[in-house]
C-alpha positions in Angstrom: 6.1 42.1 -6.3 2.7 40.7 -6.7 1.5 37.4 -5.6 -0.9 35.4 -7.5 -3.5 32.6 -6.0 -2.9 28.9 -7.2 -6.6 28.7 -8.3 -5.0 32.1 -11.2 -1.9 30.4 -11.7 -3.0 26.2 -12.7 -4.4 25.0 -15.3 -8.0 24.7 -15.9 -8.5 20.9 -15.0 -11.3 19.1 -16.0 -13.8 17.5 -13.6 -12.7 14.1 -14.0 -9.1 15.3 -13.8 -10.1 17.4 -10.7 -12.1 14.2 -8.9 -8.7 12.2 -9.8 -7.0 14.7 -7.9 -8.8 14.7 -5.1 -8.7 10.6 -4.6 -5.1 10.9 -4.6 -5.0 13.4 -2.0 -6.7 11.6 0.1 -5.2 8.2 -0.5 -1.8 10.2 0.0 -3.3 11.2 3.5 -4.7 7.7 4.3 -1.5 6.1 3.6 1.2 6.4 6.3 4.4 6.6 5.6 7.1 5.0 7.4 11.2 6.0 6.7 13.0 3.9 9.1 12.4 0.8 11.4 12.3 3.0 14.2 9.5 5.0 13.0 7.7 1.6 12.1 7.8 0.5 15.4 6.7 3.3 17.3 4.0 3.8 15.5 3.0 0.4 16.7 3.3 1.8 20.3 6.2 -0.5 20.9 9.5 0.0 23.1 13.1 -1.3 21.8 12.9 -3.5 25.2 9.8 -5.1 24.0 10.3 -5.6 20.4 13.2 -7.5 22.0 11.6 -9.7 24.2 9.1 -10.9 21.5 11.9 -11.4 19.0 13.8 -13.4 22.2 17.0 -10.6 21.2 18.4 -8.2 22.9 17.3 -4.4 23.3 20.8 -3.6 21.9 20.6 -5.5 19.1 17.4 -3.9 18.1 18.8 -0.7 17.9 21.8 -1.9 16.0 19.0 -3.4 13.8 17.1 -0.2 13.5 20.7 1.5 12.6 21.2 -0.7 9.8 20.0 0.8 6.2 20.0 -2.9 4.8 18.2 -5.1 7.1 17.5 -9.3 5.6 14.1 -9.5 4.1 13.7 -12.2 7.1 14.9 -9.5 9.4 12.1 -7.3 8.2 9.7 -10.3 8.4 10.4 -11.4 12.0 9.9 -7.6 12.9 6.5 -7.3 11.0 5.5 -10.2 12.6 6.2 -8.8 15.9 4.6 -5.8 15.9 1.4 -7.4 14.1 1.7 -10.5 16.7 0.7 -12.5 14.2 1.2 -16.5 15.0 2.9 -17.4 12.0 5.2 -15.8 9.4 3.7 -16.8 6.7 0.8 -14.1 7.5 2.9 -11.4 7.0 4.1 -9.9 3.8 5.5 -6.5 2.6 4.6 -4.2 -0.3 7.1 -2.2 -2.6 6.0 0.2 -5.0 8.5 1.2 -7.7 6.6 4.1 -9.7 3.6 2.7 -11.1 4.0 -1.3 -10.4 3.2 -2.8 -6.5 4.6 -6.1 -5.6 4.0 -8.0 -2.5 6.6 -9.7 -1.1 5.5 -13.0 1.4 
């Protein structure tokens, strides 16, 4: 069996289309992509214990709260403000993309 290079196998793209390409690559990289609470918070640096404190709950609780696959919008709003330590809530908001369309939720 033969293998064939990508570059033989495309399409020809044109420039633009290639240049399109490209930004999305990189916007892909830029972006970064969070699947879970959990993840969310430790890529803030931030422990369950002081999540917790901050959020005057208890460690437990955040877990439970990272367990749960449908968390209150408030929920995820209390959290964001957390980890952002923003003074007030009304300086966080949260962006959903459904294909094509972005909303922001405040």
């Amino acid at each position: 069996m033969t293998t064939k290079k990508w570059s033989d196998m495309r399409p020809g793209f044109t420039e633009e289309q290639e240049a399109e390409i490209t930004r999305s690559r990189e916007a892909l990289r830029s972006e970064e992509i969070i699947y879970s609470l959990s993840e969310l918070r430790k890529a803030c640096g931030v422990t369950q214990t002081e999540l917790a404190e901050e959020l005057e709950l208890t460690q437990p609780r955040i877990s439970t709260l990272e367990k749960n696959n449908d968390p209150k919008l408030s929920t995820l709003k209390a959290i964001a403000k957390a980890l952002s330590n923003q003074t007030t809530q009304d300086n966080v908001s949260l962006r959903i993309q459904i294909g094509e369309k972005e909303f922001l939720l405040t």
